[in-house]
N, C-alpha and C positions, 0 to 999 in steps of 0.2 A: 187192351191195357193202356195207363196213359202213357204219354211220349214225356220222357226225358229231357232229351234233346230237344224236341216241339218247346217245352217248357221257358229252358234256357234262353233258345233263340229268339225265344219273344222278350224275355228280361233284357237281353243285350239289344235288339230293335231298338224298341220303346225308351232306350237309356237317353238317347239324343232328343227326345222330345221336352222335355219337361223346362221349364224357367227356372226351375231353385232346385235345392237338395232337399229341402222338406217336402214338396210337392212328389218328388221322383221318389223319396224312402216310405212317403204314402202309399205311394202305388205300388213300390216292390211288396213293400207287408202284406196287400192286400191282397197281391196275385198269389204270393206265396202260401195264405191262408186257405186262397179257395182251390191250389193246387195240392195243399196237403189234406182240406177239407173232404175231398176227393176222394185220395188213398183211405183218409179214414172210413169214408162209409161204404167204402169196396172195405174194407177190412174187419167191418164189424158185421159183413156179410154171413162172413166164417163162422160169426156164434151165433148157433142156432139154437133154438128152442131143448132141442134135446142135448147140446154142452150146458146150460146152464142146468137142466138137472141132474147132471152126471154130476155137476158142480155140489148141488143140492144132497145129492144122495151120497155123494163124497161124505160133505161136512155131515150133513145127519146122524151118520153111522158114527164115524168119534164123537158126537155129543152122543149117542145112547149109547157109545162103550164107555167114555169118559163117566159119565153119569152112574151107569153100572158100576163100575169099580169103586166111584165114592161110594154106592150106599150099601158096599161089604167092605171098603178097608177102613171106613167110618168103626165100623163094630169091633174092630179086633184091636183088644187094650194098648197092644204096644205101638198102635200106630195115634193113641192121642195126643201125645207129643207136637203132631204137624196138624192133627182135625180139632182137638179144642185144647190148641196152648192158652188160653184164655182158662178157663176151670183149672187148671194141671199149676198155672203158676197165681192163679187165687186160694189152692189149696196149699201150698209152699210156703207163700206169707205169712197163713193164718196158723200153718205147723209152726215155722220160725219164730213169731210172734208171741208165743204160746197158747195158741186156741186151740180147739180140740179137733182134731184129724178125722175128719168125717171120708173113709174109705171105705166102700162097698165090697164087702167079700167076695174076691172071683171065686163062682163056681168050680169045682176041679173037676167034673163032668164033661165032657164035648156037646157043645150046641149048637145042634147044625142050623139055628136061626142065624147065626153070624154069618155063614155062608149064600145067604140068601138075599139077594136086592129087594130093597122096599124103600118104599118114599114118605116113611112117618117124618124126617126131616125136613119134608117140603111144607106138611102139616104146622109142623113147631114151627117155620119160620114165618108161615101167614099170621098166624096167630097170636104174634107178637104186636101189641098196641104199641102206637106210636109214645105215648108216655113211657113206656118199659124204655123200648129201644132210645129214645132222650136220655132216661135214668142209666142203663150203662154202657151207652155211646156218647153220648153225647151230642151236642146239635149239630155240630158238624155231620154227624153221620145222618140224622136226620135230613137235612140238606139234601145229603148227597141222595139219598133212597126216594126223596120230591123231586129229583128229574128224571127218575123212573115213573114216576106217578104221571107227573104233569107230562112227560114222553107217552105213556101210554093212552092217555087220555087225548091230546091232539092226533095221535094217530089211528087212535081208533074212531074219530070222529073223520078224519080224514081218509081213513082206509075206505071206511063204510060208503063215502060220497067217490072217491075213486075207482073203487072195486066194481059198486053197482049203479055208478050213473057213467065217470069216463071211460072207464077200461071198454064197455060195450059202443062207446059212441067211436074211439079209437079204432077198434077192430072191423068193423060195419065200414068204414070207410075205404075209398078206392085208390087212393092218390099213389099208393106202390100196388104193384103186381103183384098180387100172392093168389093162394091157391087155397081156397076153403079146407078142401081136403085131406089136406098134406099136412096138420098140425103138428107133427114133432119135427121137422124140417121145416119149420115155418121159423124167418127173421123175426126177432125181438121186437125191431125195429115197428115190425106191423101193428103190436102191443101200444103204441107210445101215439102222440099227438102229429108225428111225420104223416102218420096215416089216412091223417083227414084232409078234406080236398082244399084247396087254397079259397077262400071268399064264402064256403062253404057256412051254411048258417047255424050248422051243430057247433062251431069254435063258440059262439055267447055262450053253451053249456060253462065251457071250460072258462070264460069269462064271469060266469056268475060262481062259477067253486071259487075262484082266486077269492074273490072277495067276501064269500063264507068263509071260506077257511082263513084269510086274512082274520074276522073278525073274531072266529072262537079261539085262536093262539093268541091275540089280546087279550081277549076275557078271562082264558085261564090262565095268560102269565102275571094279569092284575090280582086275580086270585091268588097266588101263589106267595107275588110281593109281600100283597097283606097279609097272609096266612107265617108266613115265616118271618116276618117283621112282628106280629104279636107271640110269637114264640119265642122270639130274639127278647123281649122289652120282660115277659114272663118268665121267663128262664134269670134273666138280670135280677128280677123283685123276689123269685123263691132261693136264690141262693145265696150261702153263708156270709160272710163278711172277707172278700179274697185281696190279697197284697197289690194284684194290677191294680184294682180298682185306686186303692190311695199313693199314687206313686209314678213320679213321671220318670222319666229319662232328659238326661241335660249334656248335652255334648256342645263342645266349641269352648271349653271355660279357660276365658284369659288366664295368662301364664303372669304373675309378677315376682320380682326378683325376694327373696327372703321369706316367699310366705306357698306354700304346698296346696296344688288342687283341693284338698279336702278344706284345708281353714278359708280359701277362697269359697267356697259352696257353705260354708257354714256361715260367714259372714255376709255374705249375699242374700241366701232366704231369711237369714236373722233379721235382718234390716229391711226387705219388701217383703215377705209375709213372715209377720210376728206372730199373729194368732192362728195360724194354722201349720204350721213348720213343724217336722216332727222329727226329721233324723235323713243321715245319708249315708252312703256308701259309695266312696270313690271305684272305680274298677282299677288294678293294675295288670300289671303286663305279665301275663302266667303261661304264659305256651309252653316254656319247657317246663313247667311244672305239671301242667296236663300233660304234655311228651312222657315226661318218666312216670304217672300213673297209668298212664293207659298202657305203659312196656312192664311193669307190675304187673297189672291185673292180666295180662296176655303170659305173663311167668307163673302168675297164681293157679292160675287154670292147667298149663303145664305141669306143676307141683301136683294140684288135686288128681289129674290121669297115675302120674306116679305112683303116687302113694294107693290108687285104687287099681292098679295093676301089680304092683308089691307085695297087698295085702291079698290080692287073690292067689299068688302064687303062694304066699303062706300058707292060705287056704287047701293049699290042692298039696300041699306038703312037697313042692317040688323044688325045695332048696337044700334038695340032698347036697351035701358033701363042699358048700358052698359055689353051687355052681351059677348062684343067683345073687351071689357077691355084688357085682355091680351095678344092680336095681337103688341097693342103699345109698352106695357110691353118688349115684342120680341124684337121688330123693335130697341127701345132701348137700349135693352142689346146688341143688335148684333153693334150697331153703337160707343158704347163706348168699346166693345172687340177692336174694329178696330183702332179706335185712339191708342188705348194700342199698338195693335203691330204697326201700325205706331209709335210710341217714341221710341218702341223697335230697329225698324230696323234702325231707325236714331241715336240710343244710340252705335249699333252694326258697323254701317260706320265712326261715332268717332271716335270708339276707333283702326278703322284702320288707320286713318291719325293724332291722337293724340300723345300721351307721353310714349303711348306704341314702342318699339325697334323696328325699318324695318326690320332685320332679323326673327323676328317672327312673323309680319303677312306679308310679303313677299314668293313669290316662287321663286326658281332660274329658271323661266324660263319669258320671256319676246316677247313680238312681235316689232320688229324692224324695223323699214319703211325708205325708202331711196326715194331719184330724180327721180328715176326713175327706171322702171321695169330693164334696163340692169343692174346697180348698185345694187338691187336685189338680179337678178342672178347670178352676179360674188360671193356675198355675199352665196349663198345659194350651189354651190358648189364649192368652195375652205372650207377645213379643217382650221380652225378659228386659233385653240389654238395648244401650242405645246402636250397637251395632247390630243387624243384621244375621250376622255370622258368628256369631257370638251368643252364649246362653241359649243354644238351640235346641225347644222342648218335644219330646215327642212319646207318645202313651206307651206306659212299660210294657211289657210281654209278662208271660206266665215266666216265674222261673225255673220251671221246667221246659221255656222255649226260647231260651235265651240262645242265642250264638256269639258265645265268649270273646271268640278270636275276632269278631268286628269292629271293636270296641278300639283296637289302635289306629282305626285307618280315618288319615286325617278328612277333612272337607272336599280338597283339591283330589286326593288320593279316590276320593268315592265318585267321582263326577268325571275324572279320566277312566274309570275302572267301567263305569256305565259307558260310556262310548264305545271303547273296546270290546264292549260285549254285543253293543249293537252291529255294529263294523263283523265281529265273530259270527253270528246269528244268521247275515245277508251272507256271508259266504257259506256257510251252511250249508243256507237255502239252497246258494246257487249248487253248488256242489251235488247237491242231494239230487238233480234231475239226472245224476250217470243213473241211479238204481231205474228211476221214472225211465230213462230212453228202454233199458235190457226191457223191461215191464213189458211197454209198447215191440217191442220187438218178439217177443214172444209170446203174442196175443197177433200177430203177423206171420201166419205158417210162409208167403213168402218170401218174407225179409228173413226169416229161419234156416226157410232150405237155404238164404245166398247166404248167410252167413257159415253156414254147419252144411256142409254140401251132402255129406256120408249121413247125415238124419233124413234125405228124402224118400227114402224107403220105409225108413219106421215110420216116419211123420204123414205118410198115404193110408193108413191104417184108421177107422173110423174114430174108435178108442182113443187112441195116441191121441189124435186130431181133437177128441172133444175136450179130454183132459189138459192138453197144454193150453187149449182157447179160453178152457173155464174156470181152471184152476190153478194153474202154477202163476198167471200174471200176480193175481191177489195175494196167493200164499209168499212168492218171494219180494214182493212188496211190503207186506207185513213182516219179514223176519228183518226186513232193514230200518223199519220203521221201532222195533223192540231198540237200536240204540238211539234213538233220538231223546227220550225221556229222560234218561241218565244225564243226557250230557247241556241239557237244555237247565237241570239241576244245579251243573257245578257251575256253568255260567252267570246264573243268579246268584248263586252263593258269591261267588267274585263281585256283585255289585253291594256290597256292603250292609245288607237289611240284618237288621239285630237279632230275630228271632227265623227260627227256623219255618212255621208258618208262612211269614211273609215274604220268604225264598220260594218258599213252593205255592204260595200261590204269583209270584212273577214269571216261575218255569210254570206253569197250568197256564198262562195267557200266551207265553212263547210257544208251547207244544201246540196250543189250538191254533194259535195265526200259523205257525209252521206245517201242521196237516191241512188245514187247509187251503193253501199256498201249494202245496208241493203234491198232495196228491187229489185236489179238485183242479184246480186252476190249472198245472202243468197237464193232468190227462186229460183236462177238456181244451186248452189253445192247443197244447201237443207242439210248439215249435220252438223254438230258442230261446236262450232266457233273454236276449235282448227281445227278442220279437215278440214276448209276453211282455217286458215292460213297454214298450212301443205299444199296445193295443188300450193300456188305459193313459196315454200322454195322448190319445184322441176319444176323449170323453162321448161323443157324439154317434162315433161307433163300435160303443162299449155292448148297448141292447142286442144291434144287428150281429157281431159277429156269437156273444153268447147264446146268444137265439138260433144262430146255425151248427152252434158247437157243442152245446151241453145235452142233445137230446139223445144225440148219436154214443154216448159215453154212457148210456143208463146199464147197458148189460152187464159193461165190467165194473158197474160201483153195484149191483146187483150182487153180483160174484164177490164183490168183496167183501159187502154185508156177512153173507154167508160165510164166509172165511174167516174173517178177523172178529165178525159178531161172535157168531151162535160158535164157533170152534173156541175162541176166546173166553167165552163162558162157562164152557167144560173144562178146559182147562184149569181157569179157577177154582172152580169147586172143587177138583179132584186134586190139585197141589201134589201133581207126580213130580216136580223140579224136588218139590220141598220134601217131597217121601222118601226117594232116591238118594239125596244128600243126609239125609238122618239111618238110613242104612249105612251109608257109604262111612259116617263119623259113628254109628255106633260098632261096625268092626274095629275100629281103632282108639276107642273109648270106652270104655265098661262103666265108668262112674255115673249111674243114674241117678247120685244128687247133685248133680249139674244144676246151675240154674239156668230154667229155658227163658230163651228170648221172644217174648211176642212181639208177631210181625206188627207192621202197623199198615192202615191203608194207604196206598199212594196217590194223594186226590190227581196230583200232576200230574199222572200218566192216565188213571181213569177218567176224569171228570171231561176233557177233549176228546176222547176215545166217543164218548157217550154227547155231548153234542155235534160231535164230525155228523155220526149220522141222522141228528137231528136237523141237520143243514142237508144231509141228501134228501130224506124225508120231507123235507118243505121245496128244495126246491124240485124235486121231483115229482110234485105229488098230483100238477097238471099235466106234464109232460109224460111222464111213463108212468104211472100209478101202482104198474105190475110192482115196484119196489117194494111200497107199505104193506104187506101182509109180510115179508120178510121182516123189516124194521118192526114190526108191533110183536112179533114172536121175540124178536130181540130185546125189548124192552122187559115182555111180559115176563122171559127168564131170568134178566139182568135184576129184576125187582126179587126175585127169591131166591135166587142165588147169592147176593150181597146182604139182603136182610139175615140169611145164614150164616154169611162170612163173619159179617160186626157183632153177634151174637155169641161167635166160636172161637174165632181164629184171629179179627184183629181187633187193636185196643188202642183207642187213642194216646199219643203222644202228646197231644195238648190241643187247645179247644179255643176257634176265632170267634164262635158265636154266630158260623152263616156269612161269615162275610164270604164265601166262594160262592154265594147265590146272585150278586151284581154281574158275576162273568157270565152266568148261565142265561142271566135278563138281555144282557148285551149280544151275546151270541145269536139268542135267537129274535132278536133283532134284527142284526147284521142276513142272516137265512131269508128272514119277508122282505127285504131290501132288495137282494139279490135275487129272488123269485120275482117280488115285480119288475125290475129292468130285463129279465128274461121274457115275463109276459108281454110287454111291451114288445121287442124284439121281436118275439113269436108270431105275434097279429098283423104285425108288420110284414114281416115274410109271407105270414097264409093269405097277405090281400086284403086285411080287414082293417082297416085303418081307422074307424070310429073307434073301437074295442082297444087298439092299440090306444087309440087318443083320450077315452075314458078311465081308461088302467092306470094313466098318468098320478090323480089324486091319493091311486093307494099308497104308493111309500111316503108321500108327504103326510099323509095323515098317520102312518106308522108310524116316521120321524116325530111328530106333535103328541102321539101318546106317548112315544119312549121318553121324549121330553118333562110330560106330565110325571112320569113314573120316577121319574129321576130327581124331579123337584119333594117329589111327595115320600119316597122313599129311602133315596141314599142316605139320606143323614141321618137316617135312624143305623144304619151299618155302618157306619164312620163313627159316631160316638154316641151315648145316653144322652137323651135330653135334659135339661135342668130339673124338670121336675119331677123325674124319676129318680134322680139321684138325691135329693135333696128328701124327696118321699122317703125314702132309703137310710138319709143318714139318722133323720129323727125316730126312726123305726129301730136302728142300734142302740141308741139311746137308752133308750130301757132294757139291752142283752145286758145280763149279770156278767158276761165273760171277755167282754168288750178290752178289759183291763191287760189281761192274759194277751189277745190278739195283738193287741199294741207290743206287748217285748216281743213278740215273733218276728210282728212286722219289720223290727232294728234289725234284724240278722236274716229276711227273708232272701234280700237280694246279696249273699255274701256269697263271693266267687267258689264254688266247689272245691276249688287247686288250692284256697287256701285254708279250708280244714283239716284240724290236725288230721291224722292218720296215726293208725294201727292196725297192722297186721293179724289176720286169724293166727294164731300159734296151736290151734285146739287141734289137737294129730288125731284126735276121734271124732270128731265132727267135719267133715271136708264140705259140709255146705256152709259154714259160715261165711257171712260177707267177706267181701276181700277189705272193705274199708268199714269204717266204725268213726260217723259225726261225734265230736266233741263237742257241744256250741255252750 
């Protein structure tokens, strides 16, 4: 075992030799590296070939029970509610609407096909063309189902070159001990690139995949660029005539004495654009007017249970002798609560257009609509005022993705609010390494027994022993990782973005740095958070030490695949959280004209989720290769299992047009970056120092494509070109209904809080809306 004390005594020696503190904190980091680098690979000893399949056979089994019980509780009617809220509330609108109720008569027969698992669903969802799925997802969803694509397709190009050129060159190798014939007791480790011998001249295999496989993750993320940038540009030309497109956002607008935000915005674009100026809308200050609708609509819902538990008791005639007196009593009091904030909320819209002053229930900020989308855009970048900070334009959102409540917060207020959130973020981070040490500790049978002395009995057990080595690290890893997405959420929400969108995709680039940050980085340095940021403040031995660090960590990102992959995507599909919860609320609800809420998808907790391990996948894919057949199973299911989801179950909330595909470009970017300085490192270590010094050109020339990609690309994702829009506006020109569009557009961006309202009063209808636009 290593010595302790030996340890120590040489850090306290060696204290007295050094000239500076920077030279001596060199040295401690680095002893302390190669003393923990130590323990770890005496520690990863413990997983052996037969923990990772127990590991395997673990997750396996919940994905084909997961999988089973979707494809029977799929079939049984009363569970469509949670399997396709999607049909259930397009059939609701089109009731409500007046269209005609297209309901398939349940058989009253028993069919024992409902009982039976089968996967015509896997069917329906291949077979969905990418245009369908555009048509009622959207491109966003689209997007999101092309980093399954483009995932599967580098990995199975990379599988194929790992599987059957490195895995064999790997194993054939002698540089550890092992035993031919002992394969289910055989170290991981023997699997991976450790295994080949130092100077050895099978490492140029591994030096010629780097830069295959460098070059076909270029070709298909160039493909991809262009594939979804002509989708973005085509998706723009076949659609309607929509309010973002003519219509900016103006925040910062001077305050002067006698004259109110709006007659300021109306004499500002009157006077610098005359001929294209079409109408505004100031925003005001409505929180507590959304406060008391939304404790309405939370009363209303309360009401409709009432009255649909009242009337069933009627039903069942069980108000013998009035012993059911106080149901009406209820139904009552809840219906005059409601009038009450109904006078409220119309007392509270008053007093914003009454004899109270427009500077004080006014924001300086306003949405400005013009002729036409070019007039718009000249509007939206040209610098307005001669200040600066003032007349600050920026592209409307959808108004259904508006985030009302941002709209007061000043300049100063959004720029302190983003530091804050930065400063929140790093302590996070740091924080987040307690879960990462327990991790490491028990993936450590004997950092385990010192801790839990009374578990060295059970923990000598084969079983015990494979299961806590191969399963519980990852599993209780991932249940702490389920709050980070939440809260990574309300963090961006605090920095001011107007639409809800561009909140979540700020949380999507915080969740991705943060998983990989906290569970690549911290499991593969494995030491302190200062001595993790100490290892890149010495650039030079960034390659050497990841070179020593990241090969030995393949088993438990292995295990985690499996874990948080392929169990994650059972999960999904089968929405036991969401089943349970709609049981759990329909014992205490009877009213089935509820109106159901469809979920939506959460890119910011999936879309990192889905390049984390495109980042292991790449950079493992020299080093241990055993990974990618895991990772491509992963993908292969992620792609029909979501093309099912966005089909069924979620529905967009509102639609960026692809702009979450720059993260995706970026990321795996950042992956070939980091793979080459590994390689580097790697060759270095093996003795092969041409190979090391050859490798040098791949990230540079990475970097020059990302470059290219980025000049040729982004700007088609940041905005329409001139002459797509202007192709555009003379194409309206000739719509007969152009006319019509235009009075929408005056009232498209009018705050929700302040239209009138009226209450459903209909005691026989309890599905009508709870609110009813006046405009």
């Amino acid at each position: 075992k290593i010595s302790l004390p030996y340890y120590l005594s040489t850090v306290v020696v060696s204290a007295v030799s050094f000239p500076s503190f920077h030279s001596a904190t060199t040295y401690f980091c680095n002893l302390h590296f190669s003393f923990h680098l130590e323990v770890e690979r005496r520690r990863e000893r413990d997983m052996i070939l037969s923990a990772l399949l127990t590991s395997v056979g673990i997750n396996l089994g919940l994905c084909f029970l997961f999988f089973t019980l979707y494809s029977v509780l799929r079939k049984q009617p009363w569970n469509s509610a949670v399997y396709a809220p999607r049909q259930i509330a397009k059939q609701r609108r089109k009731s409500q609407n007046g269209g005609d109720e297209e309901e398939e008569e349940e058989d009253g027969f028993f069919n024992f096909d409902m009982l039976l698992p089968s996967a015509g669903w896997v069917r329906r969802a291949w077979q969905v063309s990418e245009d369908e799925l555009l048509c009622r997802s959207g491109l966003d969803a689209v997007v999101f189902i092309r980093i399954f694509v483009f995932s599967s397709r580098v990995f199975a190009i990379g599988g194929a070159i790992g599987i059957f050129v490195l895995l064999p060159v790997n194993y054939l190798g002698n540089q550890l001990s092992i035993d031919f014939y002992d394969l289910p007791n055989k170290n991981l480790e023997t699997f991976s690139i450790s295994n080949v011998n130092d100077g050895s001249n099978w490492l140029w295999v591994h030096f010629s995949a780097a830069y295959i496989f460098t070059g076909v993750v270029c070709y298909l993320l160039y493909y991809e660029y262009n594939h979804i940038s002509l989708r973005r540009i085509a998706s723009f030309h076949s659609s309607p005539p929509q309010p973002r497109h003519y219509t900016i956002v103006v925040r910062g607008i001077p305050s002067s004495e006698g004259r109110s935000f709006s007659e300021a915005v109306q004499a500002f674009f009157t006077d610098n654009h005359p001929s294209t100026y079409l109408s505004h809308m100031v925003v005001h200050r409505t929180s507590k007017i959304r406060s008391l609708i939304k404790d309405a609509e939370k009363l209303y819902r309360t009401l409709a249970r009432a009255k649909s538990q009242s009337s069933q008791q009627i039903n069942k005639k069980d108000r013998l002798l009035g012993l059911f007196q106080g149901r009406d009593t209820d139904v009552s009091h809840y219906e005059q609560k409601l009038e009450d904030l109904e006078r409220n909320v119309r007392t509270e819209q008053h007093s914003l257009t009454g004899e109270l002053p427009k500077t004080s229930v006014e924001v300086p900020a306003a949405f400005v609509s013009f002729k036409s989308r070019f007039g718009a855009a000249v509007a939206l970048h040209m610098q307005q005022g001669l200040d600066p900070t003032e007349w600050l334009t920026e592209e409307a959102p959808e108004p259904r993705d508006i985030h009302w409540s941002s709209f007061s917060s000043s300049f100063m207020k959004r720029w302190i609010s983003r530091i804050v959130v930065v400063v929140a973020c790093v302590a996070l981070t740091i924080l987040f390494l307690i879960p990462v040490v327990l991790v490491q500790g028990l993936a450590n049978l004997e950092q385990l027994e010192t801790w839990f002395p009374f578990l060295k009995g059970i923990l000598d057990l084969t079983i015990v022993s494979q299961i806590v080595t191969g399963y519980l690290p990852s599993l209780i890893l991932q249940l702490f990782l389920y709050l980070v997405p939440p809260v990574m959420l309300m963090l961006s929400s605090m920095e001011g973005y107007l639409s809800s969108s561009s909140t979540e995709k700020s949380a999507c680039t915080k969740v991705l740095w943060f998983t990989i940050w906290n569970i690549f980085f911290a499991n593969v340095l494995s030491g302190s958070a200062f001595y993790q940021v100490n290892i890149f403040l010495e650039p030079k031995n960034i390659p050497k030490i990841l070179a020593e660090a990241v090969p030995g960590q393949a088993t438990f990102f292995i295990s985690y695949v499996v874990t948080s992959g392929w169990t994650k995507l059972s999960s999904e599909i089968s929405q036991l959280t969401s089943l349970l919860w709609s049981y759990v609320t329909g014992v205490f609800s009877s009213n089935d004209d509820e109106e159901i809420e469809v979920p939506k998808l959460p890119y910011h907790s999936e879309i990192p989720r889905i390049l984390f391990f495109g980042l292991l996948g790449t950079t493992y894919f020299f080093l241990a290769p055993l990974i990618l057949p895991f990772l491509l199973i992963y993908f292969c299911i992620g792609y029909i299992t979501f093309r099912n989801q966005l089909l069924n179950v979620y529905e967009p909330k509102y639609e960026t047009n692809g702009r979450f595909w720059p993260i995706v470009h970026g990321s795996t970017i950042f992956s070939l970056i980091l793979m080459h300085v590994i390689a580097i490192g790697i060759f270095g270590l093996k003795k092969l120092p041409l190979a090391s010094t050859l490798t040098v050109p791949l990230p540079i020339l990475t970097l020059l494509f990302n470059e290219y990609c980025r000049r040729r690309f982004v700007p088609l994702f940041q905005y329409y070109p001139t002459e797509s829009i202007v192709k555009k506006d003379k194409e309206d020109q000739n719509r007969p209904n152009m006319a019509e569009f235009y009075d929408k557009l005056v009232t498209a961006y009018r705050d929700p809080a302040l239209l009138p309202v009226q209450y459903a009063r209909n005691n026989s209808s309890l599905s009508s809306p709870l609110l009813q636009s006046q405009v």
